[in-house]
N, C-alpha and C positions, 0 to 999 in steps of 0.2 A: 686282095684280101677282102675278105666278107663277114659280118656275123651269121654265126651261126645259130647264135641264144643272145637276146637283150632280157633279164631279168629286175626288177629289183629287189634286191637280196638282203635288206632291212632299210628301216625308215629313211636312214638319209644317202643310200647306194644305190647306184644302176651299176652294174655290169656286165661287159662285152663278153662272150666267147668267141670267137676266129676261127674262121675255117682252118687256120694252121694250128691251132691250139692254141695260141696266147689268148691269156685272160685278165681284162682289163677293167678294174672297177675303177668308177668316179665317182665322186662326192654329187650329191645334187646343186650344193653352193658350188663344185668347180663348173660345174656341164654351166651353170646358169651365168656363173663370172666369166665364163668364157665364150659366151655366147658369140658365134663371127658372123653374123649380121653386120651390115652396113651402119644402124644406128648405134651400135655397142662397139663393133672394130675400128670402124671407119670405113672410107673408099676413096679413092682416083676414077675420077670421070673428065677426061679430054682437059688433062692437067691440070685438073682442079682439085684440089685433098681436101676432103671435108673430112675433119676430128672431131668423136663426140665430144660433148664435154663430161663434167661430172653427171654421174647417172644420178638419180631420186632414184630411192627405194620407195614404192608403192605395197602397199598392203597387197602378200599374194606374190613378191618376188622372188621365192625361193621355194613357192607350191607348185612342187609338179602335177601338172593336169593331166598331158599327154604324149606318148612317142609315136609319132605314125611315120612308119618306112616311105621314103619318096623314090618312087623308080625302083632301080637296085644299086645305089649307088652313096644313099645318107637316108637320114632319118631327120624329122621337124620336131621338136619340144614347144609344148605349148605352156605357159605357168600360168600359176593363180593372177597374176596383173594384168594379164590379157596377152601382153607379149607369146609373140609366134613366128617372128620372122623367118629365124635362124637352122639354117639347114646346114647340120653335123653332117659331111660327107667323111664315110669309110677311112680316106686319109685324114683327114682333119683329126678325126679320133684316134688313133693312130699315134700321128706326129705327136698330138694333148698328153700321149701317154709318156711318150718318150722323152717329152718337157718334164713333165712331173717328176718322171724318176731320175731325171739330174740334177736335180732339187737339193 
């Protein structure tokens, strides 16, 4: 599965179209709270788990800046804080959606 359309579709939505037709919008505060970067998820590195802690909201945490396509396989969000790490693959958005709707 693939997008076929990334639009945002009012101030606070981004929405997926799918090569198979589902259509997925996210809030901009979900795409941003759910950011799976390593500083916002966490990681295991040679059985080591680093958890972040609580995050600071910086001025600019919840301003979308940019979506740029990586490969063909995810897309990077960059927000008004500076924050950029985090690359939303295909399935990540995906499984996001399928979280939410069993909400």
């Amino acid at each position: 599965m693939r997008p076929t359309s990334i639009k945002q579709t009012d101030n606070n939505t981004i929405t997926f179209t799918w090569d198979d037709g589902m259509v997925t919008p996210f809030t901009i505060q979900q795409l941003r709270d759910e950011c799976p970067c390593a500083s916002c998820k966490g990681e295991t590195v040679l059985l080591y788990q680093y958890s972040p802690g609580a995050r600071r909201q910086l001025p600019g945490h919840y301003d979308l800046k940019s979506i740029e396509p990586v490969g063909s396989y995810a897309v990077q969000i960059t927000w008004g804080d500076g924050h950029g790490t985090g690359l939303y693959s295909w399935d990540y958005l995906r499984n996001l959606h399928i979280k939410n709707q069993q909400k």
